[in-house]
N, C-alpha and C positions, 0 to 999 in steps of 0.2 A: 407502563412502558411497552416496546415495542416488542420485547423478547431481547432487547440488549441489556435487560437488566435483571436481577432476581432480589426479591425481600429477603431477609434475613433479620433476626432480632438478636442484639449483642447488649453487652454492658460497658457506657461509657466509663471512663475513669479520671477523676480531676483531680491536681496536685493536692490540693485538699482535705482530699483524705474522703472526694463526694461519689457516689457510685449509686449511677440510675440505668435500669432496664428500657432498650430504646431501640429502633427500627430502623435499618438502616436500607440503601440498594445495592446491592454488589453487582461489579459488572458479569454478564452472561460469560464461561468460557467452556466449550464444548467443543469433540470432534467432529470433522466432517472429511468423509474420503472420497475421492474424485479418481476415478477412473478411465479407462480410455480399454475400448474394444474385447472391455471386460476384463481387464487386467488392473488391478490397483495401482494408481500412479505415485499418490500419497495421501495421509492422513494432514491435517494440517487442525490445531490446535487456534479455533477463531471464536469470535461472537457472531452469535447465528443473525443473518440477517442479510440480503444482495449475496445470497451463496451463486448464483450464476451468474453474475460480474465476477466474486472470485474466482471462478471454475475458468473463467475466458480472460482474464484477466491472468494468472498464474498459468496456463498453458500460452499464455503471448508472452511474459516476461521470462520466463524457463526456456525460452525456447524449441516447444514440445512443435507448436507451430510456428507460422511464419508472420499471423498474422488475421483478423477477426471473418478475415472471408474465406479462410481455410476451418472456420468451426461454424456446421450448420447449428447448431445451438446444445445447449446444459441441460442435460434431463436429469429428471431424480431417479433413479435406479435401486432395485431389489425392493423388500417390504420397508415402508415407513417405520415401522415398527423395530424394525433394524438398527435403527439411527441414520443419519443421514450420511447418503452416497448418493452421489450424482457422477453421470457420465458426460465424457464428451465425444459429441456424433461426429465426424468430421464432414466435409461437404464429397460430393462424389468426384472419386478420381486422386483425392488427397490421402497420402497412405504416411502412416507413421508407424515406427515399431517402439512398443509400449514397453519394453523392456529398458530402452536407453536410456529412458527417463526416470524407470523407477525409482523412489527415493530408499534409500538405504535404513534410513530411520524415519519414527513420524517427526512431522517438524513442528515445535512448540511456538507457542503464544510470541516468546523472544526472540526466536529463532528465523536468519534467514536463508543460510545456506547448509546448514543440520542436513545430513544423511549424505552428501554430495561425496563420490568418489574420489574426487581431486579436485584442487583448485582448477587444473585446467576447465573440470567439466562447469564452472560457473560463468566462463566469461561468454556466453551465448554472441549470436549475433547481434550487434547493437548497429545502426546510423548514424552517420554523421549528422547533424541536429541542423537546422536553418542557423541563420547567419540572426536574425532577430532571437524575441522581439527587443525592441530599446525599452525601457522600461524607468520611468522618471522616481528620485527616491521617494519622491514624496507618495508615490503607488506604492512602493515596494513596502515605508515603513506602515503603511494602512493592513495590509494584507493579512496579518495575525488578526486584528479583532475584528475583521472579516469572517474570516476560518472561524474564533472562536465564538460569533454571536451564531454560528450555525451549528454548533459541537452540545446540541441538547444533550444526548447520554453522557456526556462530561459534568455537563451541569448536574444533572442527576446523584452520576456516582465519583465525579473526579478519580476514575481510575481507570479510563478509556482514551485510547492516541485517535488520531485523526491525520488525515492527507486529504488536500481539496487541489483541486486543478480550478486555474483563473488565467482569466485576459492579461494581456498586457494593460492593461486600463485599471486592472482590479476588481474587475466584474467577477465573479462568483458562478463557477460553472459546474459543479459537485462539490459534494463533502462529502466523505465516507466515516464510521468510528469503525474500532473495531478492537480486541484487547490488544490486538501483533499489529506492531508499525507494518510491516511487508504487505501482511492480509490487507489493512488500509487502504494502501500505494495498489492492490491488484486490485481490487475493488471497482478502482478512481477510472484504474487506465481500462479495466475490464467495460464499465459504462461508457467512457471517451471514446474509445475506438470501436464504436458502433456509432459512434456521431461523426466520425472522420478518421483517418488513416493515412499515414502515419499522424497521431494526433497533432504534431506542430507547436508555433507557435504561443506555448502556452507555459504558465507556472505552477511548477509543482513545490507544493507546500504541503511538511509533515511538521507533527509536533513534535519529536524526537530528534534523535541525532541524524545527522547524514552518516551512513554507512556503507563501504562495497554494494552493497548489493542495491541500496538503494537508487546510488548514483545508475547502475547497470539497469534497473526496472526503466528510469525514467529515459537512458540512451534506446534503451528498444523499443520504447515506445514514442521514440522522436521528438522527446519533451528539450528544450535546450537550458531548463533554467529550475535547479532545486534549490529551495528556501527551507529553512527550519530554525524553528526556537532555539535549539540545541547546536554540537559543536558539531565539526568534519572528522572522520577518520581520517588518517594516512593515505592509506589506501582511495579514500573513496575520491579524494583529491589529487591523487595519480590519474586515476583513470579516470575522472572529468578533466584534467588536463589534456590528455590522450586521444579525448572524444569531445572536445570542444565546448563541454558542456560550462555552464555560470554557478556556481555552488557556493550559497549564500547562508551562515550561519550566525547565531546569540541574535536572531530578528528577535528588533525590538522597534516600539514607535518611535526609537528617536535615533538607535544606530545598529550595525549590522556589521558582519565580517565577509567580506568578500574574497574570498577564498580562490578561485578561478576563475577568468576570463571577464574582468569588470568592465571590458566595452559594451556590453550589455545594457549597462546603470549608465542611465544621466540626469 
C-alpha cells in the first residue's frame, strides 16, 4: 500500500470453535500538526497521505483563510524526524493572527469540531452556493459505486471513509480516503480549489453521515450539493436549509432521501 495502510498479524476466530493465525491491513492512523507563522494551529489525528491538500483544504474550510490564493503553499516544517508538521506560508500582504484559530484540543480521527471555543466559533464564512447543478436521479443513484470502484484502501482494509467531488453528469473528479470523514472532505476541497474557486457546481459525496460541519466544509467551499450513504443531522439540515445547500442521504442505486432543497433532482 501507499502508507494508507499497515500489516498487522492477528487471530481469526470462527463460531466453531476454529482459530487461525493470519495477516491482516489496518488502516494507517497517525498525527499531523499544521502550523501557521510558526504557531501550532492543530494536531489533527489522519491517514498520512495528500497532507498538503489537508493543510489548504482545513485552513479554507476553518476559515483561517479566505480562500486558495491567500495560501502561497504547505510546506513541511522542523526535523522529519519529528513527525510531521507542516506549515502554512501565506501569500504576501495576507496577514492572519494564528492565535484565533488555535485549536483548543487535538482533533481526532472522528472528530470535527473538538477543541472549538464555542459554537459560534464554527460557523465560518460560508456562500451562498449557485442555483445548479440539476442533476438527473439516474446520475445521482450511479454515484456510490462510482466513489466506491475508486476507494482502493477500503478495498484493502474496509475501515477507511472516503469523499469524492463529481460533475453533475457523474464524472469522477477526486476521491480522497482517509480514517476522519472531515480530513477526507479537506483533502477533496483542498485539491478542488486549486482547479477553480469557489469550486461550484459540483457533488460532494462522503461515505458517512452528513453532519454540521460537513454541510459547513462544502458551503465554504461553494459546493451546493452533499450526498452520503449515511443519515443527516439536525443540525446539518438547518443550516443546508439556511444556505441553500441540496443534502442527500441512505444513497442508494435505487433510492435516496432528500433532505433539503430537491429542485436540484430531476
Amino acid at each position: 500500500m501507499d502508507g494508507t495502510a499497515t500489516p498487522h498479524e492477528l487471530t481469526r476466530l470462527t463460531r466453531r470453535g476454529e482459530s487461525t493465525r493470519t495477516r491482516d491491513l489496518l488502516v494507517t492512523e497517525a498525527p499531523v500538526e499544521f502550523r501557521l507563522g510558526g504557531v501550532p494551529l492543530a494536531v489533527l489525528m489522519r491517514t498520512p497521505g495528500h497532507d498538503e491538500e489537508l493543510g489548504l483544504g482545513f485552513a479554507i474550510t476553518e476559515g483561517i483563510v479566505l480562500g486558495p490564493d491567500e495560501v502561497a503553499g504547505v510546506v513541511p516544517a522542523g526535523d522529519p524526524d519529528d513527525g510531521d508538521r507542516w506549515s502554512l506560508v501565506l501569500r504576501d500582504g495576507v496577514t492572519v493572527d494564528p492565535e484565533q484559530f488555535r485549536r483548543n484540543l487535538y482533533t481526532t480521527s472522528s472528530c470535527g469540531v473538538c477543541g472549538k471555543a464555542s459554537i459560534d466559533a464554527v460557523r465560518v464564512a460560508a456562500m451562498r452556493p449557485p442555483p445548479g447543478p440539476r442533476i438527473s436521479t439516474e446520475t445521482l443513484f450511479g454515484l456510490v459505486d462510482t466513489m466506491r470502484a475508486a476507494q482502493h484502501s477500503f478495498t484493502a482494509t474496509g475501515g477507511i471513509h472516503a469523499a469524492a467531488l463529481l460533475t453533475a453528469e457523474g464524472e469522477l473528479i477526486v476521491v480522497r480516503e482517509d480514517i476522519g470523514r472531515h480530513n477526507a472532505v479537506d483533502k477533496v476541497v483542498g485539491h478542488a480549489s486549486r482547479l477553480g474557486w469557489p469550486i461550484g457546481e459540483r457533488i460532494l459525496l462522503i461515505s458517512g453521515r452528513v453532519s454540521f460541519e460537513m454541510v459547513q466544509k462544502a458551503a465554504v467551499a461553494g459546493i451546493p450539493v452533499v450526498a452520503a450513504v449515511s443519515a443527516a443531522s439536525s443540525l446539518a439540515v438547518e443550516l443546508a436549509e439556511e444556505l441553500g445547500l441540496t443534502v442527500v442521504g441512505f444513497l442508494r442505486a435505487d433510492s435516496c432521501n432528500v433532505y433539503t432543497d430537491p429542485g436540484r433532482i430531476s
